[in-house]
SEZAMI-615628 format. One record per residue (C-alpha): residue in three letters; chain; x, y, z. Coordinates in steps of 0.001 Angstrom, whole numbers, padded with zeros to 6 digits, always signed. Layout:
// SEZAMI-615628
[site Ala, A, [X, Y, Z]],
...
END
This chain:
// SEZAMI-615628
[site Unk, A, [-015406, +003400, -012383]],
[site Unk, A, [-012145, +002597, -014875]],
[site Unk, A, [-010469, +005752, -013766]],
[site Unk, A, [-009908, +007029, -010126]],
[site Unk, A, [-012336, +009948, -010121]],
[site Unk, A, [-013068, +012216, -006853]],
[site Unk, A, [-015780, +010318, -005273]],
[site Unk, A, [-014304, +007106, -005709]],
[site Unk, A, [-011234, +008525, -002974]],
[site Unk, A, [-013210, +010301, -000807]],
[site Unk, A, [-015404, +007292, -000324]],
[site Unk, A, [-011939, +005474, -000022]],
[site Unk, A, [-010368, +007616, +002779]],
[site Unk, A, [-013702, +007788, +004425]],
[site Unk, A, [-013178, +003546, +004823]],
[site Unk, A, [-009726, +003984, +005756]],
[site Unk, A, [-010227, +006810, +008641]],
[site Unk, A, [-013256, +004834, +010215]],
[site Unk, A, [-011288, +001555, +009947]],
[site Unk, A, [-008162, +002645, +011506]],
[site Unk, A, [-010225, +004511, +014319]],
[site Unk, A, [-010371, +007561, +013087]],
[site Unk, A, [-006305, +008885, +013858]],
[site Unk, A, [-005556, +011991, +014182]],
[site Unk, A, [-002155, +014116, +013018]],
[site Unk, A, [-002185, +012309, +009403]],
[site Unk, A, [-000849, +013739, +006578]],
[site Unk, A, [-001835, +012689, +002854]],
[site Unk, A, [+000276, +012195, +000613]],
[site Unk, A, [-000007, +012152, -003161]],
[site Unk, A, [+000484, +013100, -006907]],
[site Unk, A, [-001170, +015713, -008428]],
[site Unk, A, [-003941, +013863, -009579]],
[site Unk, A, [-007149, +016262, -010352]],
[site Unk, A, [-009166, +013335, -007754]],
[site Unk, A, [-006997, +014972, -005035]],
[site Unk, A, [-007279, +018360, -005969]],
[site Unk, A, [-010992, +017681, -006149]],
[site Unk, A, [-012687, +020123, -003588]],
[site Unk, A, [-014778, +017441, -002249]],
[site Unk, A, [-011579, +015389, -001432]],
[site Unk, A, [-009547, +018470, +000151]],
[site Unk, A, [-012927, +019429, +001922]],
[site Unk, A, [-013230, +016054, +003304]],
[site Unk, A, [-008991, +015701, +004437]],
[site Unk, A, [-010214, +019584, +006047]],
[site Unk, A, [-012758, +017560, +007880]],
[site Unk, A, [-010770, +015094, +009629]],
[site Unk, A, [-007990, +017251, +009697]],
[site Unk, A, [-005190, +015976, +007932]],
[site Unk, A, [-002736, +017678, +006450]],
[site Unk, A, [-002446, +017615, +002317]],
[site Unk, A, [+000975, +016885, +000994]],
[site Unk, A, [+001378, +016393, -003008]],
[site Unk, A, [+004195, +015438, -004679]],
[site Unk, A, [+006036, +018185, -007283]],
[site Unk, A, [+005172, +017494, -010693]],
[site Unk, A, [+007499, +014879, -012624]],
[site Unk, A, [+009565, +014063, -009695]],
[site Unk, A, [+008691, +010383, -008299]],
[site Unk, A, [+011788, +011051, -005898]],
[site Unk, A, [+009757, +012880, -003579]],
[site Unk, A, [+007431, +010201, -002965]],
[site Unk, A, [+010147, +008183, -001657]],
[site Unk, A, [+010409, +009487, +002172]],
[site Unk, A, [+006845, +008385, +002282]],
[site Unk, A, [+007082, +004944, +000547]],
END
């Protein structure tokens, strides 16, 4: 795929939960993109239970206390 689309992150948090051992109490962080407002993608965070956060819209400052 050129773009991120929906599948292509689910199938890349799926890699990242089974290669870190599958943790528990995460939290996701991201922008707004549509691939993480995807219901497949917040079905699959519901799944392994981790907790959605999204950044506000035009404001890269809040993605700073998780860089």
């Amino acid at each position: 795929s050129a773009k991120p689309d929906a599948d292509l992150v689910v199938k890349a948090l799926d890699m990242a939960y089974e290669q870190r051992g599958r943790p528990q109490n995460v939290m996701f962080h991201s922008d707004q993109g549509s691939q993480y407002a995807s219901r497949s993608f917040r079905q699959r965070l519901w799944r392994y239970r981790m907790t959605q956060s999204m950044s506000r819209r035009g404001n890269c400052w809040d993605n700073a206390p998780m860089e």
